[in-house]
C-alpha positions as CSV (number, residue, x, y, z in Angstrom):
1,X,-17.8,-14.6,2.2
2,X,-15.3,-17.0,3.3
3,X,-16.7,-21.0,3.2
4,X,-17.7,-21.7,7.2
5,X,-18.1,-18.4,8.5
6,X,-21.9,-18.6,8.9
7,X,-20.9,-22.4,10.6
8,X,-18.6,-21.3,12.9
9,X,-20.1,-18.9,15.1
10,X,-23.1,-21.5,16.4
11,X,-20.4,-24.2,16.0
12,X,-19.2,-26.8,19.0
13,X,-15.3,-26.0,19.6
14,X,-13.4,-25.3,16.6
15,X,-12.3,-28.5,15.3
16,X,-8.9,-26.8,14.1
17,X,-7.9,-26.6,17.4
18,X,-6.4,-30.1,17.8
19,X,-3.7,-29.5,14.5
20,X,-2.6,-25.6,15.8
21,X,-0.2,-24.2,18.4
22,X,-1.9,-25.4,21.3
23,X,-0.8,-21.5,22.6
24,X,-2.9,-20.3,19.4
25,X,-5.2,-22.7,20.4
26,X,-6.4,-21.5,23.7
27,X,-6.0,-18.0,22.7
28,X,-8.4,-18.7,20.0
29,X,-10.7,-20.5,22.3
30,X,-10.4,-17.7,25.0
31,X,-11.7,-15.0,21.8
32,X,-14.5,-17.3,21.6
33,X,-15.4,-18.4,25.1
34,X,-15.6,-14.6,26.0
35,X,-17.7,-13.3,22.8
36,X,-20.4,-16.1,23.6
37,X,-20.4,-15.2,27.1
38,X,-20.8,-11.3,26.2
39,X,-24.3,-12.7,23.5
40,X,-22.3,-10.9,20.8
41,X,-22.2,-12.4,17.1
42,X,-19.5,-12.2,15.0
43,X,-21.3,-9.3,13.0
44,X,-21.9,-7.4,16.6
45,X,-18.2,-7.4,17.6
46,X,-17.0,-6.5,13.7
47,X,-19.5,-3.8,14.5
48,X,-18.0,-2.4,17.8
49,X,-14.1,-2.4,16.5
50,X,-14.0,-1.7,13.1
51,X,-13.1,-4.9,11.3
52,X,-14.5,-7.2,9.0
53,X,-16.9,-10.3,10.6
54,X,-14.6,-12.1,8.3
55,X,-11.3,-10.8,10.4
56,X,-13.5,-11.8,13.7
57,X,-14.7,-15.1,12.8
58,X,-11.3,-16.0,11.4
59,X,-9.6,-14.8,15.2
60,X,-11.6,-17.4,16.7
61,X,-10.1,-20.4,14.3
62,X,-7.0,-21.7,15.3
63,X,-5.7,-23.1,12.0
64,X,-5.9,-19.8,10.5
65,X,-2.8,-18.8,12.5
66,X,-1.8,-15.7,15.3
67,X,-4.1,-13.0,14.6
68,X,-3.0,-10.1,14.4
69,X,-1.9,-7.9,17.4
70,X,-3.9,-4.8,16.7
71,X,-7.0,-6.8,15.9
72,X,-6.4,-8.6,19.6
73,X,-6.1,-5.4,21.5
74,X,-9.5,-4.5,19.9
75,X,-10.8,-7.9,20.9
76,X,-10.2,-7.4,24.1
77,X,-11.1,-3.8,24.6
78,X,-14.8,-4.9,23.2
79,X,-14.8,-8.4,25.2
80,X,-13.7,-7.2,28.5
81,X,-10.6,-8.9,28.6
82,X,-8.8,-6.6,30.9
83,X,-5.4,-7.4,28.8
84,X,-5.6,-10.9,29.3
85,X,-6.1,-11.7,25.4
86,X,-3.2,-9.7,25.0
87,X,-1.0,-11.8,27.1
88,X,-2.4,-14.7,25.5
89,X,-1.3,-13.4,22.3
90,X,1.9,-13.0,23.6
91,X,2.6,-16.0,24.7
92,X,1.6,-17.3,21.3
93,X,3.9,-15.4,19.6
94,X,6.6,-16.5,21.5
95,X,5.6,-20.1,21.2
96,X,5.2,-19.4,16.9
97,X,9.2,-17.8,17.4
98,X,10.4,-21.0,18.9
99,X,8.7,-23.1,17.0
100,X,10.1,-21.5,13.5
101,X,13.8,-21.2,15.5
102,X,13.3,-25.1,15.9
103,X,13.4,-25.8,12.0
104,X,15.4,-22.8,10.8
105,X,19.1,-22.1,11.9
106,X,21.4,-18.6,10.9
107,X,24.4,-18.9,8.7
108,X,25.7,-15.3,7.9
109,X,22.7,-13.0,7.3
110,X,20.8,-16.0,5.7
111,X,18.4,-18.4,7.0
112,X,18.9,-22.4,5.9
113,X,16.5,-25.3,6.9
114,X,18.0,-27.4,9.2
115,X,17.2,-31.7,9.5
116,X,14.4,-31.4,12.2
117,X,15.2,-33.8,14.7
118,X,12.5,-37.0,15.7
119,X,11.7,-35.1,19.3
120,X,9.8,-32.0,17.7
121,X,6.3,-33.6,16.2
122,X,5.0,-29.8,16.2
123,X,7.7,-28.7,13.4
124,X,7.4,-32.1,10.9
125,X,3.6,-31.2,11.4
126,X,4.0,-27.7,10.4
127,X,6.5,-28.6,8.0
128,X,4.2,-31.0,6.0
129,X,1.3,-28.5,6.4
130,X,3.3,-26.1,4.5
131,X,3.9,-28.6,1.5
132,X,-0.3,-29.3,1.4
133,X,-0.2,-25.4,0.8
134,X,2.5,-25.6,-2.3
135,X,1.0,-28.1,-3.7
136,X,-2.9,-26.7,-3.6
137,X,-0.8,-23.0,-5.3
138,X,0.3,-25.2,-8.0
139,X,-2.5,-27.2,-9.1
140,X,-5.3,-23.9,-8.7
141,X,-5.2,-24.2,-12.9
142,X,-6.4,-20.6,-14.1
143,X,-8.8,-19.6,-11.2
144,X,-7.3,-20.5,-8.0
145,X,-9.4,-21.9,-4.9
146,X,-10.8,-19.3,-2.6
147,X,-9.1,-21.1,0.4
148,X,-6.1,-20.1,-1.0
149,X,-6.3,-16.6,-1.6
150,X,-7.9,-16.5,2.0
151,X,-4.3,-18.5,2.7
152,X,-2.1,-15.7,1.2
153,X,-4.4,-13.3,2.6
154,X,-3.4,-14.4,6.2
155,X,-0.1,-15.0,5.4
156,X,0.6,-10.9,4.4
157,X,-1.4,-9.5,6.7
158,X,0.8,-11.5,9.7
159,X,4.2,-10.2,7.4
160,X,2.9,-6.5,8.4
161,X,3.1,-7.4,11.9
162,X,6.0,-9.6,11.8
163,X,8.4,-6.9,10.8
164,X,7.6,-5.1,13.9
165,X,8.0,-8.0,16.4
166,X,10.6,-10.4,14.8
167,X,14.9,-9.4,13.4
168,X,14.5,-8.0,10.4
169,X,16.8,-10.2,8.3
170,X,14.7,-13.6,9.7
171,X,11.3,-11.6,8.4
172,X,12.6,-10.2,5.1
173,X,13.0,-13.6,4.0
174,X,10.3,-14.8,4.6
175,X,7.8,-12.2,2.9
176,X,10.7,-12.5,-0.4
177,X,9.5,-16.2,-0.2
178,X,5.3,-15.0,0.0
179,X,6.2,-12.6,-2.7
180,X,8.0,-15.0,-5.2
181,X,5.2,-17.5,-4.9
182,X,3.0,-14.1,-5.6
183,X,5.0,-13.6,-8.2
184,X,4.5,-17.0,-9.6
185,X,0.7,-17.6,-9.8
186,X,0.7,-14.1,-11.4
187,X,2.4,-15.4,-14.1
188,X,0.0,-17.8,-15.2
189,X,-3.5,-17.1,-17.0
190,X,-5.5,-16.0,-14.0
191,X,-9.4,-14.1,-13.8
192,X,-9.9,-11.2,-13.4
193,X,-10.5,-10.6,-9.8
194,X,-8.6,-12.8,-8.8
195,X,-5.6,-11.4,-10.4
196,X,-6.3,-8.2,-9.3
197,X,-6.6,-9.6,-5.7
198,X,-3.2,-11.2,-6.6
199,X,-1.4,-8.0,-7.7
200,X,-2.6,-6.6,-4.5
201,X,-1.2,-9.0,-2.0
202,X,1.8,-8.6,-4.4
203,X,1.7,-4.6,-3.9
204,X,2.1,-4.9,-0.3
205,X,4.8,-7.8,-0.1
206,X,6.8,-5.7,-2.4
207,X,5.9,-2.5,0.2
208,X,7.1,-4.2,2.9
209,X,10.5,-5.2,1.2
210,X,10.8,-1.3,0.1
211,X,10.2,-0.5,3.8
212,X,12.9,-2.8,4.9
213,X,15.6,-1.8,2.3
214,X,15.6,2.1,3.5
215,X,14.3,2.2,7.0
216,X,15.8,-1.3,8.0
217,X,19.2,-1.3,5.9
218,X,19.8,2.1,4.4
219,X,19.8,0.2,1.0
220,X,17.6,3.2,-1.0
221,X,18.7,2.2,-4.4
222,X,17.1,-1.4,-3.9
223,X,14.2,0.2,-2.2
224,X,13.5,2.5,-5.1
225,X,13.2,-0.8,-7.3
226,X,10.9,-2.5,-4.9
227,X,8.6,0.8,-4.4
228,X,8.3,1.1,-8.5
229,X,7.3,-2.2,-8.6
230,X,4.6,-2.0,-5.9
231,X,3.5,1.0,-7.6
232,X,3.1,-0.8,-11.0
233,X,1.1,-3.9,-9.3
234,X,-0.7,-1.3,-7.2
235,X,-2.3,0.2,-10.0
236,X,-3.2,-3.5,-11.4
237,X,-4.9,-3.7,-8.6
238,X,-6.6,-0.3,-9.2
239,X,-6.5,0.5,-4.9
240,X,-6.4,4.1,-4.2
241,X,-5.4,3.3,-0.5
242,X,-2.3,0.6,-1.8
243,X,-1.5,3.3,-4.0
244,X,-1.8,6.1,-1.3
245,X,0.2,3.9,0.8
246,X,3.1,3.3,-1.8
247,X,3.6,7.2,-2.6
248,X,4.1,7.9,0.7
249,X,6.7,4.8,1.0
250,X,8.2,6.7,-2.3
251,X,8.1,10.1,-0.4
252,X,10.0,8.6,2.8
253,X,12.9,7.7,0.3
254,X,13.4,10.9,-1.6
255,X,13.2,12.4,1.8
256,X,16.1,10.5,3.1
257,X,17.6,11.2,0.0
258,X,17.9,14.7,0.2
259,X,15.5,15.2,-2.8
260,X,12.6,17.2,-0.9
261,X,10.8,18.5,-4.0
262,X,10.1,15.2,-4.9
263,X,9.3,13.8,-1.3
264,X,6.9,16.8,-1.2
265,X,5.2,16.1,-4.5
266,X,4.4,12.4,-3.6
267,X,3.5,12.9,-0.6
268,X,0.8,15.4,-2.2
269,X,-0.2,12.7,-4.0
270,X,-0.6,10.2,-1.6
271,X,-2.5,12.4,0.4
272,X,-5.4,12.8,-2.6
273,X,-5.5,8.9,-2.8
274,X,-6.2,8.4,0.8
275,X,-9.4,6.9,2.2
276,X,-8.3,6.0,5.5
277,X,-7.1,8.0,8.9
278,X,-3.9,5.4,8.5
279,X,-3.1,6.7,5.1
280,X,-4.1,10.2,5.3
281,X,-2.1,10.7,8.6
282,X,1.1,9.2,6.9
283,X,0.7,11.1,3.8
284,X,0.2,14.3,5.9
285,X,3.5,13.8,8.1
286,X,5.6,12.9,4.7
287,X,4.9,16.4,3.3
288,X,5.1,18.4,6.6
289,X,8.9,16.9,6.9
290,X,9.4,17.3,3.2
291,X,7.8,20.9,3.5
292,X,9.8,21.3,6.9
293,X,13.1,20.7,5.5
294,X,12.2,23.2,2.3
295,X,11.0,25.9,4.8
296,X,8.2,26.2,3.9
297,X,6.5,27.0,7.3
298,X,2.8,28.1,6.6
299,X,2.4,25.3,4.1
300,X,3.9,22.7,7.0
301,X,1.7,24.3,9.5
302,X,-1.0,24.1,6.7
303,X,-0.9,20.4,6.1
304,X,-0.1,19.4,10.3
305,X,-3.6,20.6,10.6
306,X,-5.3,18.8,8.1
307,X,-8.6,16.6,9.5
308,X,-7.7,13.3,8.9
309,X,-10.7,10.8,8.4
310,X,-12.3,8.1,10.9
311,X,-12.3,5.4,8.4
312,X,-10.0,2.3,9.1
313,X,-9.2,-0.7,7.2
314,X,-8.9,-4.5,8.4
315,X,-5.9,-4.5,6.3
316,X,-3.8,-1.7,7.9
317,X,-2.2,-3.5,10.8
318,X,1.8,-3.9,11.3
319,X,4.3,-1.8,9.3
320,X,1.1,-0.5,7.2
321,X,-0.7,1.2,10.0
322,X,0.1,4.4,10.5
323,X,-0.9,5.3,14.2
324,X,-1.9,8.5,15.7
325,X,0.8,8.1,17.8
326,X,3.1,7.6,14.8
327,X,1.6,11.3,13.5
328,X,2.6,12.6,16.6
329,X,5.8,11.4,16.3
330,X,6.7,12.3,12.9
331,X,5.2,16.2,13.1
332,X,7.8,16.4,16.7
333,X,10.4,15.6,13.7
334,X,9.4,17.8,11.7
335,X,8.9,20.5,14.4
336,X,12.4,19.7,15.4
337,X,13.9,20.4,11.7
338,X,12.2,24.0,11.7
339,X,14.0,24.6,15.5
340,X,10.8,24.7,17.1
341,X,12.4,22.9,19.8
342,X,9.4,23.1,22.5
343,X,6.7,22.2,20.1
344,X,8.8,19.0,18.9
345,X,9.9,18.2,22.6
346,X,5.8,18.1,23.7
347,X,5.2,15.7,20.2
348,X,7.7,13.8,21.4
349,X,7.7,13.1,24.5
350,X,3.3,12.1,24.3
351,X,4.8,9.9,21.5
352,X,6.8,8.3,23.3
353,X,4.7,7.9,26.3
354,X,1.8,6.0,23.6
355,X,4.3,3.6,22.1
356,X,5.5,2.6,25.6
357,X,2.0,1.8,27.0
358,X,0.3,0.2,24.0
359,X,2.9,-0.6,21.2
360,X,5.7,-1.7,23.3
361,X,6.9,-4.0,20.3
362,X,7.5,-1.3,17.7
363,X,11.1,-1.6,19.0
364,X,12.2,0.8,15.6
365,X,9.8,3.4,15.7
366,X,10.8,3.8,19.9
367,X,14.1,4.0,19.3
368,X,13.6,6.8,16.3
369,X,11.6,9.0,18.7
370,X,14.0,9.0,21.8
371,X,16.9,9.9,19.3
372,X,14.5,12.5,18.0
373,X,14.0,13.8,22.1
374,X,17.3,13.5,22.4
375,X,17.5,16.0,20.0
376,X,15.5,18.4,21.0
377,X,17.5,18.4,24.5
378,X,20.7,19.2,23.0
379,X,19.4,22.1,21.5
380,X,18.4,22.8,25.0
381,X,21.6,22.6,26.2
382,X,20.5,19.8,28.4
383,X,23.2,17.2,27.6
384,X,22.6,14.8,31.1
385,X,18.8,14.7,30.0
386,X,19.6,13.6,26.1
387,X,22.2,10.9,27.4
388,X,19.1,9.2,30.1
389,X,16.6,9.6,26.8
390,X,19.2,7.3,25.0
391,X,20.2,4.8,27.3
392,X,17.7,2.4,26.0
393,X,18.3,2.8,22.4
394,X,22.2,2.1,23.5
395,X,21.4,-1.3,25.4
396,X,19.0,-2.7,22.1
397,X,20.5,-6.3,20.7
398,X,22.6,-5.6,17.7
399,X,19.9,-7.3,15.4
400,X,17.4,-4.4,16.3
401,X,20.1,-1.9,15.5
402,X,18.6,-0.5,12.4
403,X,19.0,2.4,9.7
404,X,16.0,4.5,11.4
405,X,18.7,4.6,14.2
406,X,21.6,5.3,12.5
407,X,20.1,8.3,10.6
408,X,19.2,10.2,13.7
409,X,22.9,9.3,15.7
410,X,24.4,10.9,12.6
411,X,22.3,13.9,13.3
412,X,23.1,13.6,17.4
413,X,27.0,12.8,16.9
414,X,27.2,15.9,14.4
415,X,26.1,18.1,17.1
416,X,28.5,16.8,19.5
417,X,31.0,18.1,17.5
418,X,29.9,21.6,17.8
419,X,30.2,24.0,20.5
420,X,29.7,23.7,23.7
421,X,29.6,19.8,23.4
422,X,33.0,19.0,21.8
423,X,35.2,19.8,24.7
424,X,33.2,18.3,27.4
425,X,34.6,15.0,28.5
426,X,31.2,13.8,29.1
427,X,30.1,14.9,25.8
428,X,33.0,12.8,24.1
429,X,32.3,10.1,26.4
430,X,28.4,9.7,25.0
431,X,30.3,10.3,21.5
432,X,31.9,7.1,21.9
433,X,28.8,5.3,23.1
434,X,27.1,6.6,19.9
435,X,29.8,5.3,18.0
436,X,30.3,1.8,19.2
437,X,26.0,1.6,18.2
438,X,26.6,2.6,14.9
439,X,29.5,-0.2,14.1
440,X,26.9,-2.9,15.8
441,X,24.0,-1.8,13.6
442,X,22.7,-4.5,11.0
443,X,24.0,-2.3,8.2
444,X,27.5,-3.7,9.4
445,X,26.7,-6.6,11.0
C-alpha cells in the first residue's frame, strides 16, 4: 500500500497541487471534485474500471504526474465526465510537451539540455525536482525507499504512453535514461522483492526500446539485443504476463524478418504465458500472421477464434496494451496476406473507425491500418479509393514517418509496378507520392 493513500481520499485539497503543472493540477482536482460528488471511494471507482485503488488515488495527486490516458478515459466514463476529463488531460499533455521543449533543444537526432533562461520558474522548478529524485536513487543503500520505486513506477508506466503521443527520437531517450538508472540500482546489493520489482520495470523499459528499434526504425538487429535482454530480466522478475508480453515482441521481429517458423513458435509461447485479454489478444494475432504467411489456413482460422480472457492489468496502458481494436486490426492483416480481401477490408475498416473515435493519438498504428485498407482496395482494383485511404498517412510530419509505414508502402509501391497499375499515369503519379514518404521517414531523416 502506497504511504497516504488511506489520507488522501478524506483529505482537504491535495497539497501537491501548488508545486505541479497547474494544467495537471486542475485536472487532478476535476478527478477528485467529481468522484466526491458521485459518494464513490477510491476502492468503489477501482471497482467499476478495473484498476488498482492505488492507480485511482494516485490520479487524483498532482505531484505524481499526467496520469495515464487510458486510465482517464475510464475516469471519466465511471464519473460522468462526458469527455471533459479527457480534454483536461489534453490540455495537460500539451502543457507537459512545452514545458520539456522549454529546457530541451534538437541537435541532429539527439536531444541536449539547453541554459534555461530566468523567465521560466516552472522548468528550474522541475529541473531541481528532478535532482531531489537522483539523489534519493543514490543514497537508497541496499533496500531502496518505497517512494522511490512508486517514482520509477510512474515514470515507466507514463514511457508506455509517451511513445504513442510524443516523436519517437525525443521519447527513446528518455526511457534509455529510466533504463540506465534501472540498470544502475540493479547493480548494487538489493532485496529480494525489490530487485525483482527492479528487473521488472527494467523488462519493460528494455520492451519499449525493442519496440522502437523495429517498428519505429527498422533497426531489428538492435531490437533483437534489447528483446533478449528483456527476456532475461523478465524471467528475474519471474512475470508470466512481462514474459508473455516480450515473446510476442520477439515474434513481431522474426515476422518482419522473414523467419515465420520462429515468429510462429514464440508467439505459441506467448500465448501459454498470458493472463490478460491485452496479452492473449497480441499473442493470438502474432501467430495468425506468422501462420498466415506459412499457409497454414485452418490453424490461422483456429487461433483468430481463440476466447481471449476479461482480465486487465493497471500496467497495460501505452505501447503495452494491446486493444481489441488493435486485434482487429492485426487479423484484417493477416486476412489480407491469405487474399481474403473482403474479410480483411471489414477488419479494417471497424479498425480504423475505433482508433479514429477513441485512440486518435496512436498516430503509428492509424497509419499502418489505412496502408493495410489501401491494400485491400488495390486488389480490388479500386485504385481512386486506395489513393483517398492514404491521403492522411501522406500529409503526417516527417517525425511520425515511421518503419510500420515504410513496410506496408513497400508492399503498396510493389503492386504498382504490376499490371494494370504500372501504365496508368495516375498510378505512377501516387507512386511518386509514395516515394517522396519513404525518403522523409525517420529512418532517413
Amino acid at each position: 500500500m502506497l504511504p497516504g493513500v488511506d489520507s488522501v481520499e478524506n483529505a482537504e485539497p491535495d497539497p501537491t497541487a501548488s508545486q505541479a503543472d497547474p494544467a495537471i493540477a486542475r485536472l487532478t482536482e476535476e478527478i477528485r471534485a467529481r468522484r466526491r460528488a458521485a459518494g464513490l471511494s477510491h476502492a468503489q471507482v477501482a471497482a467499476r474500471i478495473g484498476y488498482s485503488r492505488q492507480y485511482v488515488s494516485l490520479a487524483e495527486r498532482a505531484g505524481r504526474g499526467l496520469p495515464s490516458a487510458d486510465l482517464i478515459r475510464a475516469l471519466d466514463r465511471a464519473l460522468d465526465g462526458a469527455g471533459a476529463l479527457v480534454e483536461l488531460h489534453q490540455a495537460a499533455a500539451l502543457s507537459r510537451s512545452r514545458q520539456r521543449q522549454a529546457w530541451q533543444a534538437p541537435t541532429g537526432n539527439m536531444l541536449v539540455p539547453v541554459e534555461l533562461p530566468s523567465t521560466t520558474p516552472e522548468a528550474v522548478v522541475r529541473a531541481d525536482a528532478a535532482e531531489s529524485v537522483a539523489f534519493a536513487r543514490r543514497h537508497g543503500g541496499h533496500g531502496l525507499h518505497e517512494a522511490v520505486l512508486e517514482q520509477f513506477e510512474a515514470e515507466v508506466l507514463r514511457l508506455a504512453e509517451e511513445f504513442l503521443e510524443e516523436p519517437a527520437s525525443i521519447v527513446v531517450r528518455r526511457c534509455r535514461d529510466v533504463r540506465d538508472e534501472l540498470f544502475r540500482l540493479l547493480d548494487q546489493p538489493r532485496w529480494p522483492q525489490q530487485a525483482r520489482t527492479l528487473h521488472a520495470l527494467a523488462a519493460r523499459t528494455c520492451g519499449y526500446l525493442t519496440v522502437a528499434a523495429s517498428d519505429f526504425f527498422g533497426q531489428n538487429a538492435a531490437a533483437e539485443d534489447h528483446a533478449r535482454t528483456a527476456w532475461q530480466l523478465a524471467e528475474l522478475a519471474d512475470q508470466d504476463e512481462l514474459r508473455s508480453w516480450i515473446r510476442s515482441v520477439q515474434s513481431a521481429i522474426a515476422f518482419w524478418a522473414g523467419q515465420w517458423q520462429i515468429a510462429d513458435a514464440l508467439a505459441a509461447e506467448a500465448l501459454t504465458l498470458a493472463t490478460t485479454r491485452s496479452g492473449a489478444s497480441r499473442a493470438i494475432v502474432m501467430r495468425a500472421r506468422a501462420l498466415a504467411r506459412l499457409g497454414d489456413i485452418t490453424a490461422l482460422r483456429a487461433t483468430a477464434g481463440i476466447k481471449v480472457p476479461e482480465q486487465m492489468h493497471a500496467g497495460e496502458t501505452g505501447i503495452v496494451l494491446f486493444t481489441d481494436m488493435n486485434r482487429q486490426r492485426c487479423l484484417g492483416g493477416a486476412y489480407l496476406m491469405i487474399g481474403e480481401h473482403g474479410n480483411a477490408r471489414t477488419h479494417l475498416e471497424q479498425a480504423l473507425d475505433g482508433y479514429e473515435q477513441d485512440r486518435a493519438f496512436d498516430y503509428a498504428v492509424i497509419a499502418a491500418t489505412r496502408l493495410d485498407l489501401a491494400s485491400t482496395h488495390l486488389a480490388r482494383r479500386d485504385l481512386h479509393a486506395a489513393i483517398e485511404v492514404t491521403k492522411p498517412v501522406l500529409g503526417m510530419p516527417d517525425a511520425r514517418r515511421l518503419e510500420g509505414a515504410l513496410r506496408r508502402l513497400r508492399d503498396l509501391r510493389a503492386t504498382l509496378a504490376t499490371d494494370p497499375h504500372r501504365d496508368d499515369p495516375t498510378a505512377r503519379a501516387w507512386a511518386d507520392q509514395l516515394e517522396n514518404f519513404a525518403a522523409t521517414t525517420v529512418l532517413v531523416g
